[in-house]
C-alpha positions, 0 to 999 in steps of 0.5 A: 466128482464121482460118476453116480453109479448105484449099486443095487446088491442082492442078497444070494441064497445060494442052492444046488440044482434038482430035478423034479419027477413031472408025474408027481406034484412037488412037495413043499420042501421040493418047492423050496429047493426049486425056489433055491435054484431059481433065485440062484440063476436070477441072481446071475442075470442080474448081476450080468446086468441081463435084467430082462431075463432077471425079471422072467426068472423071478416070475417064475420064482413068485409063482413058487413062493404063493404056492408055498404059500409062505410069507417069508417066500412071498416077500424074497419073490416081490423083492426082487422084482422090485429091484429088476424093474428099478434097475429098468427105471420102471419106478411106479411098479419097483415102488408097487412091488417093494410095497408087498415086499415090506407087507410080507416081511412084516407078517413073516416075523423073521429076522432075515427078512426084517434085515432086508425090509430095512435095506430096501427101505433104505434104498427107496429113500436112496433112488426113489424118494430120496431122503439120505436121512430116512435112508442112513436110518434105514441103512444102520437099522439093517446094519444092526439086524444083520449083525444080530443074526451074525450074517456077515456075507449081507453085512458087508454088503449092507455097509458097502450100500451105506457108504455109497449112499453117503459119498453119493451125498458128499458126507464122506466122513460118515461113510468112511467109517462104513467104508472101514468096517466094509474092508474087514468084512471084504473076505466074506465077499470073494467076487472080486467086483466087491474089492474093486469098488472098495479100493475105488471108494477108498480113492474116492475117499483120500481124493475128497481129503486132497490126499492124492498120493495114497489115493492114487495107490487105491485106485491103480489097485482097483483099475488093475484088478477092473482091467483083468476082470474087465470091470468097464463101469469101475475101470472108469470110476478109477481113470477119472480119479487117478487122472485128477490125482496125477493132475494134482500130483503134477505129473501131467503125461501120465494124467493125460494118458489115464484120462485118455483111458478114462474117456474110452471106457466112459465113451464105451459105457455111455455108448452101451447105455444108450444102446440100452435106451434103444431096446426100452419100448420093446422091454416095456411091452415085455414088462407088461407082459410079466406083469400080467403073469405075475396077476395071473400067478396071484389070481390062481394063487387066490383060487387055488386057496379058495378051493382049498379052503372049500375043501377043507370045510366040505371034509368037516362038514362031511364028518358032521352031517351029511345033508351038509354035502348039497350046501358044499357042492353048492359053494363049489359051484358058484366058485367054479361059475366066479371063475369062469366069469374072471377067465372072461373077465381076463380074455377082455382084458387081454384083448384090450392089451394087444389093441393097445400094444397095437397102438403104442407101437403105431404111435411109437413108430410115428414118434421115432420118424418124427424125431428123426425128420425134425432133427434132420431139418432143424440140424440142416439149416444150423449147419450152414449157419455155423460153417458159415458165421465160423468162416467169416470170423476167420475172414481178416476183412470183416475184423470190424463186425468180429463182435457181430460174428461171435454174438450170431455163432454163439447163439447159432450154437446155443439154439443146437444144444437147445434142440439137442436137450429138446429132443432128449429131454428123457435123457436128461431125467436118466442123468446120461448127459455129459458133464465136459469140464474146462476152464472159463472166464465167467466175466466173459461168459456172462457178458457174451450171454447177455449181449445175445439178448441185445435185440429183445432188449431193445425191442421191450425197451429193457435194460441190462445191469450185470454185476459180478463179485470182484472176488469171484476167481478170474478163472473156474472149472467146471461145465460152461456149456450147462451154465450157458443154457441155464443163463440162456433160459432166464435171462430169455424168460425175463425179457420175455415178460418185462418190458420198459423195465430193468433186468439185474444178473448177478454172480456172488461168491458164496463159499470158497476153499483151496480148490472150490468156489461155490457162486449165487447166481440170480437173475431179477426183472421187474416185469409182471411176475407169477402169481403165488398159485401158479408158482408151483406149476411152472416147472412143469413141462409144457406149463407156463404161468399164463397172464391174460394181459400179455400176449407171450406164448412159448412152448413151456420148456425153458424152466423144467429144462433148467430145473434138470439141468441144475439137478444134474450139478446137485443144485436147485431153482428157488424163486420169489415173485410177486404179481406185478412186481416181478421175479427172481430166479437164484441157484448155486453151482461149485466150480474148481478153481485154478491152483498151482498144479494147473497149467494152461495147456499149449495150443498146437495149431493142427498141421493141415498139410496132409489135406493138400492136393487131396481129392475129396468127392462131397457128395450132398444136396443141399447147396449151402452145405456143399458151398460151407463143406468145399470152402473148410476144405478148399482153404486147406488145398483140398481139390473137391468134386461135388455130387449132388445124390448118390447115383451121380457119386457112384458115377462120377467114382468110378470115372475118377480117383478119389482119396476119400468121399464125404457122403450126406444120408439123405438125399433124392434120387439114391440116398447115401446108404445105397450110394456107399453099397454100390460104391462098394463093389468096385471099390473096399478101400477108399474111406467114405465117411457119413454127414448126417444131420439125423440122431446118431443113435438112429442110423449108427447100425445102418451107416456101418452096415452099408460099409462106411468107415466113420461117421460125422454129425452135422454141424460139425465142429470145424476142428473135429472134422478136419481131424477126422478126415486126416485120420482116415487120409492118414490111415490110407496111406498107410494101407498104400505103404503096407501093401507095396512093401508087401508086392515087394 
């Protein structure tokens, strides 16, 4: 599946640069040059993705267009402030200002402006309100208005926005024809990012036809031209496609070696998407404070329109009587005293905005220290519980309680993505989630599902009827973890609410093809139900259809969590219920399904012999956490020191010989930041990697910063720890060999 990525195209005027004698006002042909040169250097923020500096721009550009005082201006102006603060997900005040933007483009009664009204109509329904029937109407309308005044450059561009409107909606043979006319309208266009994504959706395109032979040629042309122009976002469109292209084709080496590329340029941008994200307090202060330039720029814009006006009423009456003058002066007057009440009026209201600016950052601050304690003592205990349930799986002499052992991982690893999307929830809504594919057996995904549930099955006296359809295949692709935690959360509500009951969970295959299964799920109790008024409400964050005859209180996250999550994968909750009858929840979600070009991949037993008579020093506080550490690495022959805070590493390194040094952040005494710096001074070269149980984003600079070399999230995955540490072991080494043949 395509990665959703919208394109807002803005239509350029393209202008020389002036210079403006300051001792004279400019006149309105002036002015118009000046807006010319503006919405030029705005254009360059914002397609350099600088949006902050697009949006300050812009201001300045609005101010121009309400002292020219013309409709056309006004309408370039809030337009494209509509689309910075969209492009921020600021959608209250990119719907505000569209609004003025379609108000002035209807008084202008002007061709062009009416072509890009129905564009950005089309691009509400597209993101804001999403409607692709309104928006396609939108989009051809805009289509037809631009070829009408033989505009081609726009008109290229116009189809471009069809035809990812369409394709963002599956409908690619009705895109395709806009894909088409797009291509011969391509030399209009020269940037080249324009012919990238066109070879790209034309990949797109022969891909969802299993045409993966022409596809394949598409999207190698766009990646080539992506990688010399370094077009992360469309470089990673095309990997992922020529991965699964060459999937199909079955020639796996060079599948695997595309969908590594793909991996590192997704990584890259998922990495600077979320850098993004850490700069959006600061970004939204700096919003408002636009904002109020812009109300500024209108209330003087309406003044200065006023005086005008009263000027021009005092020349006439001046040439009608003179006993007129007293009346004007009197007009001007009051005018002057208005003004002055609303330059008050303004102070007050700026001094509200810098307590509250005040206060928002103090609140700010406190939730960003809450959510880093809570990760960190949610994450810490998790830790143990996973190393050590992992450890005792691989214990022979505990074969008999295995089943045990998987049922308390599982749910150990369930209750970490949970804390993970509740902490994060925001992310959800700005779709940066990941959506990891593998293949799975749904049978047994369902079944471990359900008997993690056993306990409260017992307790409400419920039971359990599972019933999967025999034609569903054995084998899909697709997100597994996502459903877990879709199943995970209805099931939970249904045992919730139901006691001495029955609970029915059932898989049904709706539609299959070559390459796509489509599967109903439901999952039905007969417990107290949801009464029809408060059906609407209960996907609401932090809401629950409360019932005074049961005592179940929760924190009202299951169903909006699950709501997201199914809007991810393009699908929806519906439910039915009826008070004291019980509740069905239903959803469907498409899978891939195994073909002939799939083959399992070998497991390859990681070679752990590099780990052997290693001498690793693990610095941690935490004793059940240097007891599940010491045991993965003394299993492997690693010989392990422990240290329980960072002034007793720095000590103990500098009397012994470490090959590497596993350092917690938190902890009494000296924390591992401090710990790495003085580590540091006598030594650069071993590696110290970082264990944090604390959100990556948050301390990324400053892990770095105080001279780590990698960094490890608790709890880890035993795998990628072990593959971790061998890097940097290995990478050691090989600093050791290149400096003895350099002593040569």
């Amino acid at each position: 599946m395509r990665k959703a990525i919208f394109h807002l195209l803005v239509f350029l005027f393209v202008a020389p640069a002036i210079s403006q004698d300051a001792t004279n006002p400019p006149t309105i042909s002036e002015q118009k040059e000046q807006f010319k040169t503006l919405k030029v250097t705005s254009d360059q923020f914002y397609n350099g993705g600088n949006y902050r500096k697009s949006l300050e721009t812009n201001i300045e550009l609005l101010k121009i267009a309400l002292k020219i005082d013309d409709a056309f201006y006004k309408q370039q102006g809030y337009r494209l402030l509509a689309y910075d603060y969209l492009a921020m997900s600021d959608t209250l005040m990119a719907r505000e200002n569209f609004t003025k933007s379609i108000r002035f483009a209807n008084e202008s009664e002007n061709d062009t402006a009416k072509a890009y009204m129905y564009m950005d109509m089309a691009n509400i329904y597209s993101t804001i309100e999403p409607s692709y029937k309104k928006a396609m109407d939108y989009h051809n309308k805009s289509v037809d208005q631009l070829r009408k005044i033989n505009d081609s450059v726009n008109l290229a561009k116009a189809h471009f926005n069809t035809v990812l409107t369409a394709f963002e909606n599956g409908k690619y043979k009705e895109g395709y024809a806009h894909l088409l006319r797009a291509r011969k309208m391509e030399k209009f266009e020269p940037h080249p990012s324009f012919g990238v994504a066109l070879d790209n959706l034309m990949g797109e395109y022969y891909y969802s036809k299993e045409n993966y032979e022409l596809a394949q040629k598409y999207l190698r042309k766009a990646a080539e031209v992506a990688e010399r122009e370094k077009f992360s976002l469309e470089l990673e469109n095309a990997y992922f496609y020529l991965s699964e292209c060459l999937y199909n084709l079955e020639e796996y080496q060079e599948a695997f070696l595309i969908k590594d590329k793909y991996e590192e340029h997704s990584i890259q941008n998922m990495e600077n998407a979320l850098y993004a994200e850490n700069d959006e307090t600061s970004a939204r202060f700096a919003i408002e404070e636009y904002r109020k330039e812009v109300q500024a720029a209108e209330l003087q814009n309406s003044l200065q329109a006023q005086i005008v006006e009263n000027k021009s009423m005092l020349n006439n009456v001046l040439l009608i009587v003179s006993f007129c003058i007293l009346f004007l002066l009197m007009v001007l007057y009051l005018a002057y005293r208005k003004r002055k009440e609303l330059v008050a009026e303004l102070r007050v209201k700026n001094t509200e905005y810098l307590m509250a600016k005040e206060e928002t950052e103090r609140l700010s601050k406190a939730k960003t220290n809450f959510f880093s304690t809570v990760s960190h003592e949610l994450r810490t205990p998790l830790y143990g519980v996973i190393g050590l349930s992992t450890l005792l799986l691989e214990d022979k002499g505990l074969k008999s309680h295995e089943k045990d052992l998987k049922s308390l991982k599982f749910s150990a690893d369930y209750l970490l993505a949970l804390i993970n999307d509740v902490l994060h929830l925001n992310k959800i809504d700005s779709k940066t989630v990941e959506n990891d594919k593998a293949y799975f057996n749904i049978r047994e995904q369902v079944k471990t599902i359900v008997s993690s549930f056993e306990y409260m099955r017992v307790q409400n006296s419920n039971t359990f009827h599972i019933d999967i359809d025999k034609d569903i295949p054995k084998l899909i692709r697709g997100n597994s973890v996502r459903l877990s935690q879709i199943l995970m959360n209805l099931i939970g509500n249904a045992c919730k609410f139901t006691e001495q009951g029955d609970i029915y969970v059932s898989a049904g295959l709706k539609e299959i093809t070559s390459n796509k299964a489509t599967i109903s799920f439901a999952i039905r109790d007969t417990g107290i139900g949801i009464a029809e008024g408060k059906q609407n409400i209960i996907f609401d964050e932090f809401s629950q259809g409360n019932n005074l005859n049961y005592n179940y209180q929760g924190s009202g996250l299951g169903l909006p969590i699950v709501r997201k999550l199914l809007s991810l994968s393009n699908s929806e909750i519906h439910l039915e219920s009826k008070l004291g009858e019980g509740s069905t929840f239903s959803f469907d979600l498409a899978y891939d399904i195994l073909n002939k070009a799939y083959k399992k991949e070998p497991v390859h037993a990681l070679d752990t012999q590099g780990l052997k008579d290693k001498r690793i020093l693990i610095v941690e506080d935490n004793r059940i956490n240097q007891t599940v550490t010491r045991k993965i690495l003394e299993r492997e022959g690693v010989v392990c020191t422990i240290a329980e805070n960072g002034e007793i590493a720095v000590a103990v390194e500098r009397e012994k010989e470490f090959d590497l040094i596993l350092m917690d952040i938190n902890m009494p005494v000296m924390n591992g930041l401090d710990a790495t710096r003085g580590i540091r001074k006598n030594n650069k070269a071993i590696p110290i990697l970082a264990l944090t149980a604390v959100e990556i984003e948050e301390m990324r600079f400053s892990i770095y910063d105080s001279g780590m070399d990698d960094i490890i999230v608790k709890p880890y995955d035993i795998t990628k720890f072990t593959q971790t540490i061998l890097k940097h072991l290995h990478g050691r080494d090989s600093r050791s060999d290149i400096s003895k043949l350099q002593a040569m």
